[in-house]
Residue, then its C-alpha position, 0 to 999 in steps of 0.5 A: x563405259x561409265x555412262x553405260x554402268x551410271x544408265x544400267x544402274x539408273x534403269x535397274x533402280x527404276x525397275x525395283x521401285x516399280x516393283x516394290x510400288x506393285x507389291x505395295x499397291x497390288x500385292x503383285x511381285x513383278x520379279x516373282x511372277x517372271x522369274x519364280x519365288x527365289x529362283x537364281x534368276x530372282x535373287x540375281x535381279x534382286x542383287x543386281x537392284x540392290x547394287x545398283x542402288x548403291x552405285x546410284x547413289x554414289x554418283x548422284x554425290x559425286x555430282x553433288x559435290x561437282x556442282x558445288x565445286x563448280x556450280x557452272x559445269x553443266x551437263x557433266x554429271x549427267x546420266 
C-alpha cells in the first residue's frame, strides 16, 4: 500500500510539473482544458497535486535519512 500511495504521489507531481511548464511556456492549462476553469474536478486534481507534493516530499527525507544511517541499504527507498 505504501509503495502504491509514494507512485501515485510521484505521478501526480509529475502531471503538476508538466502542467504548470504548459502554462509557463505556452499559456496552456492542462487541467483547465480537461476539466474546466475551477470545476470540482479542477480543484480536486489541483488538491490532490498539492498533496502529493507533500507526501513527496516527505519520503525523499525519509530516504535521505536512511541512506545516511546505512548508506549500504539499496533499493529500500526506492519508489
Amino acid at each position: 500500500m505504501q509503495k502504491f500511495i509514494k507512485t501515485s504521489a510521484y505521478l501526480l507531481v509529475l502531471v503538476g510539473a508538466l502542467n504548470w511548464g504548459l502554462v509557463g511556456m505556452f499559456d496552456f492549462n492542462l487541467v483547465e482544458f480537461l476539466l474546466g476553469d475551477m470545476t470540482i474536478l479542477a480543484r480536486i486534481t489541483y488538491s490532490l497535486v498539492g498533496v502529493s507534493a507533500i507526501v513527496t516530499a516527505f519520503s525523499m527525507h525519509h530516504c535521505n535519512v536512511v541512506e545516511k544511517e546505512n548508506p549500504c541499504a539499496y533499493g529500500k527507498c526506492n519508489l
